[in-house]
N, C-alpha and C positions, 0 to 999 in steps of 0.2 A: 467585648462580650465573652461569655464563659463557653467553651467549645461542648458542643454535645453530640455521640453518637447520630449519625445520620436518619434512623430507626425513631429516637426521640423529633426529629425536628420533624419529621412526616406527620408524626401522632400532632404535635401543636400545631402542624398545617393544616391538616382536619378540624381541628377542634375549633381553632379561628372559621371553618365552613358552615360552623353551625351542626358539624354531624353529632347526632345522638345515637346512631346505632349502623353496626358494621356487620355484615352476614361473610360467612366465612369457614374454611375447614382449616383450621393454623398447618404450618409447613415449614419446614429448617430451612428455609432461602429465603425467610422474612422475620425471622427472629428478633434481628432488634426493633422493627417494628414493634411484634407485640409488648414486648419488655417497655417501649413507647407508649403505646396505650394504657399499659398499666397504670400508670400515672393519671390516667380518666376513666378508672375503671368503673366508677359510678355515674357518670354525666355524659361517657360518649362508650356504653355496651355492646362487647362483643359477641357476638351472638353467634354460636359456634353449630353447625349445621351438622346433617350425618353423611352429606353429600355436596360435592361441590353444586350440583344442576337442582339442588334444592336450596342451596346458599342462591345461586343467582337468582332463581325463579322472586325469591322473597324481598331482594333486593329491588328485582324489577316492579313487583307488586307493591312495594317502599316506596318509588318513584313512582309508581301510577297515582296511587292512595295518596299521597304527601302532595303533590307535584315539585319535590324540592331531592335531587339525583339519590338512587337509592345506591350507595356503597358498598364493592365487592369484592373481599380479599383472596386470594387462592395460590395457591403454591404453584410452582413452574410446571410446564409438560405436564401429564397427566391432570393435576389439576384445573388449568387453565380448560383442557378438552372440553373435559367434563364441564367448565361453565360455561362454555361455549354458546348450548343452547339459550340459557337466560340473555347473552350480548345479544343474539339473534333478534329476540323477541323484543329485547329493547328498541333496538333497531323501527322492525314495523310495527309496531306501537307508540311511536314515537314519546320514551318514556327517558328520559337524562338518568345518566349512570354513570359514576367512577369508577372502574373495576384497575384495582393492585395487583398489579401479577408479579409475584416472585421469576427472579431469571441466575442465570450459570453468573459467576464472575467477571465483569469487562476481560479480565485475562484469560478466559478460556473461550473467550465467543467467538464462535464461527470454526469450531471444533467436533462439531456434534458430541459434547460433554454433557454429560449424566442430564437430562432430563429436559435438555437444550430445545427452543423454541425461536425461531425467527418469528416475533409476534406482528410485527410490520406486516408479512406476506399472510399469517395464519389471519388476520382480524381483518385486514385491509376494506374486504368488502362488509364487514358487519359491525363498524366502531366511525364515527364519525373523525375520530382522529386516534392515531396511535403513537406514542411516546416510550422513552425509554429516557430514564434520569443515571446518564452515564457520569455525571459528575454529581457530588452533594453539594458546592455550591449552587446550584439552580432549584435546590427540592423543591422552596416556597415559588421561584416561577414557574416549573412545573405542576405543581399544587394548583397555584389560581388556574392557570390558562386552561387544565381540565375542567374544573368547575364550570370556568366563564361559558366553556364549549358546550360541556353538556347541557347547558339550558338555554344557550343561546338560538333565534332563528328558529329551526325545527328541533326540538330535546330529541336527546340521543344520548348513547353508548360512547365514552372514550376510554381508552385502556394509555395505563401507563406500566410501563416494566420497571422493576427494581433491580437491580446485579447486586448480588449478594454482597460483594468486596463493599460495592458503596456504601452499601446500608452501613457498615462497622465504623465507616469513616470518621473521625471527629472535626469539625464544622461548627461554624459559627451561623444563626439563623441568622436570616431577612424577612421580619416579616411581611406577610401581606396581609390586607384585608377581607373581607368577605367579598365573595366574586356578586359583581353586576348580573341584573337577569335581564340580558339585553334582547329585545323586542320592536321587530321593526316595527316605523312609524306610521299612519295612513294617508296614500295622495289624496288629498279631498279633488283632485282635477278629476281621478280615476275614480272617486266614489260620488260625485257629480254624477258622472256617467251611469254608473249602477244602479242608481234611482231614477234617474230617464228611462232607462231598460226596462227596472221594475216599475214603473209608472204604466210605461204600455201595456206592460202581458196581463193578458184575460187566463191563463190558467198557469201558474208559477208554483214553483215547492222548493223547501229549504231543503237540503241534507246536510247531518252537522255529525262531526267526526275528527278523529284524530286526538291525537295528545298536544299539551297547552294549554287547554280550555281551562279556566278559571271561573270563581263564584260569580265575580263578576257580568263576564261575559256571559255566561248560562241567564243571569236575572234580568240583565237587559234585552236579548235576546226573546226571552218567554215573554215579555212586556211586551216588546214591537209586534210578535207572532199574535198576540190575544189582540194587539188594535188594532192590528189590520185582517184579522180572521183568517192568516195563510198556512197553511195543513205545511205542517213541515215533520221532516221524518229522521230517523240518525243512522251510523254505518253499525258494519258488523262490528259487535261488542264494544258498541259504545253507546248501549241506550241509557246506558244515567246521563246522559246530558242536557236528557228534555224529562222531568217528569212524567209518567205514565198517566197520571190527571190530567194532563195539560190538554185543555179544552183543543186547540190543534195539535197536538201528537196524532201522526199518522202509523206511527209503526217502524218495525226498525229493518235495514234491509241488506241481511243476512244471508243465510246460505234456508234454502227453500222461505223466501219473506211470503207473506200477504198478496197471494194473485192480482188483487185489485190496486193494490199500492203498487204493484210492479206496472201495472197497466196506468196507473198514472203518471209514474214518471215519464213513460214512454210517450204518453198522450200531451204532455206539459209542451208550453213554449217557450218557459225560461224554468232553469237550474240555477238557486244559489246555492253552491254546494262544495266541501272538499274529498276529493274519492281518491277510492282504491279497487282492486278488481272485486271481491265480493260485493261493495256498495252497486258497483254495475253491472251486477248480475255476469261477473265473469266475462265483462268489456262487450256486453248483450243488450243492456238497455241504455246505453249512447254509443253512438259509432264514432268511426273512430279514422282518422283524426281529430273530422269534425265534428259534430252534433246535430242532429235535425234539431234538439232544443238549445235557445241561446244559453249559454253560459257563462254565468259570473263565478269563476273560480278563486276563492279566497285563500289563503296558506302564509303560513310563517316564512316555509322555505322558499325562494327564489328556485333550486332547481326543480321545485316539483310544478312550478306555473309552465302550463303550455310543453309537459316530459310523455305525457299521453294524447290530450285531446288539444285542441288550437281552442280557448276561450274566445269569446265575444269580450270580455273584460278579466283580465289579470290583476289581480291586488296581494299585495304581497304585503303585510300587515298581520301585528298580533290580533288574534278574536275578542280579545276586549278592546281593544282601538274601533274594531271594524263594529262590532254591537252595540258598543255605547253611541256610536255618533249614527248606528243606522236607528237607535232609538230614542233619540234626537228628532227624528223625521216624522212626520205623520202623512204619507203617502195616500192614504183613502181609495186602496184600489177596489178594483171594478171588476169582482170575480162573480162568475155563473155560481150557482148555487151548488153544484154538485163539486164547485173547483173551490169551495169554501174550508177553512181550518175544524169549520162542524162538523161537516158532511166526512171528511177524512177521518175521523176521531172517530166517528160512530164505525166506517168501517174495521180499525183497529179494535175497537168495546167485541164487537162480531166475532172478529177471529183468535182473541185473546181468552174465548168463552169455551170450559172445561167440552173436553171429549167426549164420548161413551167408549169404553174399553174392551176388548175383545178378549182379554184375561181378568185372572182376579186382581193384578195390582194395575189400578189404573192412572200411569204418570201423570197424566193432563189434570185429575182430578187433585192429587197430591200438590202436584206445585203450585196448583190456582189457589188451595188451603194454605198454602204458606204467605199468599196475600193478607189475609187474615191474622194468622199465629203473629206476624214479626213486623217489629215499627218500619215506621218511611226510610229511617238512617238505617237499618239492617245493611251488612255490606255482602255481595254474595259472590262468589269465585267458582270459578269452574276452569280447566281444562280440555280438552279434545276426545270427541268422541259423538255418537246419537245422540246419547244423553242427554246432551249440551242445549238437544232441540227442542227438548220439553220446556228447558227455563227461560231460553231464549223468546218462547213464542208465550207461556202461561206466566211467568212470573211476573209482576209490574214492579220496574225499579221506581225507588226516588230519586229526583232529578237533586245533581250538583249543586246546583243556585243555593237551595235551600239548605242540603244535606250533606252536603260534599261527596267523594267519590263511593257509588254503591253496588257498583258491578268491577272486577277485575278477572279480568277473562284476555285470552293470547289470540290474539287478530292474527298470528303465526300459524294457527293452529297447534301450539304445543302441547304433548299429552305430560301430563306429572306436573300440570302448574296450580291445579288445584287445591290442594293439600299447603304446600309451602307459602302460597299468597296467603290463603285463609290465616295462617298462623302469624305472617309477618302483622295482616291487618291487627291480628289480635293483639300483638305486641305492641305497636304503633296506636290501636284503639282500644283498648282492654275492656273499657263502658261500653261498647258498644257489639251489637250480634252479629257474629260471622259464621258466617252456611259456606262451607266447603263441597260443592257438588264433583263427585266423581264419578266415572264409569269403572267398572272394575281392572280392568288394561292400565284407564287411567291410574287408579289410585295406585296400583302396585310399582308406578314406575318412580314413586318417591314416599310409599308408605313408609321407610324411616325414619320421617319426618314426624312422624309421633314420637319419635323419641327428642326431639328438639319442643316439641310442643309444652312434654311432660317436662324438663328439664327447666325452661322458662315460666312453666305454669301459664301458659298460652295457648288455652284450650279453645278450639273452635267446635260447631257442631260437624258432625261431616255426615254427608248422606252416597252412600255407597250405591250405585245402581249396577248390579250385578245379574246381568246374564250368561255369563261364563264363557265371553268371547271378543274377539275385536269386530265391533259391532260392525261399525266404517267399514270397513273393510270386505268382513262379509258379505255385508251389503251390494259395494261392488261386484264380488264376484258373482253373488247369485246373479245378477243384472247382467255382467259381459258373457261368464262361465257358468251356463246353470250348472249343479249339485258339482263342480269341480271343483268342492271345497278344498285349502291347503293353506296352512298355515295360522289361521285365527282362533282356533278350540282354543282353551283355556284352562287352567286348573288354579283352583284358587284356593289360600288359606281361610280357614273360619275367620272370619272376618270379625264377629264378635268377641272371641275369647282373643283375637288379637291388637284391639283396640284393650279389652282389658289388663292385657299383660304390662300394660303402660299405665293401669289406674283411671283410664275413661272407660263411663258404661258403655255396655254394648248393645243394641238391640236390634232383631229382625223380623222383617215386616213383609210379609209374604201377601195380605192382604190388603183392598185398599181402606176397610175399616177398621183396622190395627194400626192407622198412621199415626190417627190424633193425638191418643196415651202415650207412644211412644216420642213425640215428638216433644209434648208438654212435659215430660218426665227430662229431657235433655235442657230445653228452655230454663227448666229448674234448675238444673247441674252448677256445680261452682267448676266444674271438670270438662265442661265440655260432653260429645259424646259420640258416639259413631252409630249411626241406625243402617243396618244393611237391606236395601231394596232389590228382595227378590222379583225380575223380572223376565217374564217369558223368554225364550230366544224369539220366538216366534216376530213377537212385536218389536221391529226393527225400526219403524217412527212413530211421531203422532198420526200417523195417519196410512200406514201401510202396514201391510206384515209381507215377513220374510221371501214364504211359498210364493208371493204373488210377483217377484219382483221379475220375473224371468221375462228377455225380452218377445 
């Protein structure tokens, strides 16, 4: 076989993965890489970012939105830092990722040489595996065995290092083929069991969460929930996985959820559910080891069964194995009427019902209008902040099953993911509308990402909620510190003339009957657009203001 720079055989290792697009700030420690790529410059797009924490972010929201590893290239040391936070988020979100990192030369490692990173120690706790392709013979088993990793069991984060020396090297390929998306199998012994469980309880609730989830599983799923009438509810920032229609959607449980949904889960005698500390109300509503409610805890991964609470039944099984054969079943349980998938639903229709506003711009009211304005597939993105609360509690996503993914949002809490997912979705779904929600803290911490939007012609709409401070934050303090304010003021760029300066309109909406024209005017746009929402400081959630927080 004809020998080819090391740089070329990575790029056809990828390309055999199925990759179509690579998010990225190029960098002189991976040069023959790109000069690889180039050779797929049309079929597998590099998509050049203005920031590496905007390159990850986009990649991660590639893997949320796909479910197929969103790919991450970045140059050594600095670089890498900077994409640090996207590995993070991949992490608890359990979203599959390749991330490329450029490294010093095998001959200079462990010299502290220009830009040098031990990425073994730096990633350790935030990559499900970490590699380094110290030889070019191995690139194509390097290649797959990342792949196979990050979608294997629970999807996740792997990083591989490249040393520059290698990349030049000339080399002969081996290839491989497309990596397996391996998925454990279900005990039917252990899912015997689970339907005994669930046979018995008189008041039972699903909670459904994580990354994984497939069309599939979503559609089996909402079948068994609607035959057997059982209110089921999802985690933080993952309510597209039940449709918002769904005659049992109970609501989703977040950070301040539904009083009455929190008072059910607590009141339930069985949990089928897979968690994390927000879903439990901050390890509040199950204790902990045990549960006063039984629990069937379901998960891909093996170490997350039995890593906080001791289940009643452990099943370690993909959610389409576990959905399709639990929809298989017709169980005909035997719930009270207020422990019914109805009765749940209606409380949800309750609290998902618009505000009255103590200013002129009223959030609640806006984001229940955007139920309206934008189809079931609309996809909507947001980052960290108050903000976050308005769409979280007023917007109704479409569920998966039917629509595929329509919320991408950081279960991390990351701020600056808004913007960069929003664009990646666009790139990834161009047909389709993408609402980029941001708070102004947030937006600014990857607003150069309109320059990647304008450059790909990957316009999303983006909605700015601007009170001129770190809200969160704030918040706290007035709460721990009354008026000890320090550190969360703000000063912010005109937000409209600077979405212009990129070629998207701009528009600001100070009132809440100024939404709709401006909103429809964007909808219109071939550009995309940025609408800046002037809001009080005052009104620090849907349902408090600032003055009153003091303890």
């Amino acid at each position: 076989m004809a020998l080819k720079h090391a740089g070329q055989v990575i790029a056809d290792a990828l390309h055999r993965q199925g990759v179509d697009l690579i998010f990225g700030v190029p960098g002189e420690s991976f040069l023959p890489v790109l000069d690889g790529l180039f050779t797929y410059e049309k079929e597998m797009r590099f998509i050049t970012s203005r920031h590496e924490s905007g390159a990850s972010f986009m990649a991660e929201a590639y893997g949320k939105l796909t479910g197929k590893p969103g790919v991450l290239m970045v140059t050594r040391g600095p670089g890498a830092s900077n994409a640090s936070i996207g590995i993070h988020t991949a992490l608890q979100d359990s979203t599959p990722m390749v991330v490329l990192i450029g490294q010093v030369g095998t001959d200079m490692a462990e010299r502290e040489a220009f830009q040098e990173v031990d990425y073994r120690r730096m990633f350790g706790e935030s990559a499900k595996w970490v590699g380094s392709i110290d030889k070019a013979e191995r690139i194509d088993e390097y290649i797959s065995r990342a792949f196979h990793l990050a979608q294997s069991g629970r999807p996740g984060p792997v990083v591989l290092a490249l040393p520059e020396d290698v990349l030049f090297a000339q080399v002969e390929s081996k290839p491989v083929e497309k990596a397996h998306v391996v998925r454990p199998g279900l005990n039917q012994a252990e899912f015997k069991k689970a339907l005994e469980l669930l046979k018995s309880a008189q008041k039972p609730i699903v909670l459904v969460g994580g990354g994984g989830w497939t069309a599939k599983a979503c559609l089996a799923l909402d079948e068994w929930l609607k035959k057997e009438n059982l209110p089921a509810a999802t985690a933080f920032r993952f309510q597209d996985l039940i449709d918002a229609d769904h005659p049992c959607y109970a609501g989703d449980l977040g950070i301040a959820p539904n009083p009455k949904l929190a008072q059910r889960v607590k009141d339930a005698d069985l949990v089928l559910a897979r968690l994390g500390e927000m879903t439990s109300g901050i390890y509040t509503l199950f204790e902990v080891p045990v549960t006063k409610q039984k629990l069937i805890h379901v998960h891909m991964g093996t170490s997350e069964l039995g890593s906080v609470y001791r289940p009643e039944i452990a099943i370690n099984s993909s959610y389409e194995d576990f959905c399709v054969a639990l929809n298989q079943n017709t169980l005909n349980l035997k719930l009270t009427s207020e422990f019914q998938g109805a009765s749940a639903h209606q409380e949800y229709l309750a609290f998902n019902q618009s505000l009255e506003s103590q200013s002129d711009l009223n959030m609640a009211e806006i984001v229940s209008r955007l139920n309206e304005f934008l189809p079931a597939d609309a996809i909507v993105t947001n980052g960290a902040g108050n903000f976050a609360g308005w769409v979280h509690r007023f917007y109704r996503y479409g569920g998966l099953g039917q629509y595929g993914r329509t919320q991408l949002a950081p279960t991390n809490g990351a701020m600056g993911y808004g913007l960069p997912a929003a664009i990646a979705a666009k790139l990834q779904s161009p047909e389709r509308v993408v609402i980029g929600f941001c708070g102004d803290g947030d937006f600014m911490m990857n607003c150069q990402e309109l320059a990647t939007a304008a450059r790909y012609e990957a316009y999303p709409i983006v909605l700015v909620v601007n009170n001129s401070m770190l809200g969160t934050i704030r918040m706290h303090q007035e709460r721990e510190f009354t008026k000890r304010v320090m550190g969360t003021g703000l000063t912010n760029p005109d937000f409209v003339m600077f979405a212009q300066s990129f070629g998207m309109p701009g528009y600001r909406v100070s009132k809440t009957e100024e939404f709709a024209a401006a909103f429809e005017k964007a909808l219109a746009s071939n550009k995309g657009a940025l609408i800046e929402l002037v809001l009080d400081p005052e009104v620090i959630t849907p349902t408090k203001l600032l003055s009153k927080l003091a303890k």
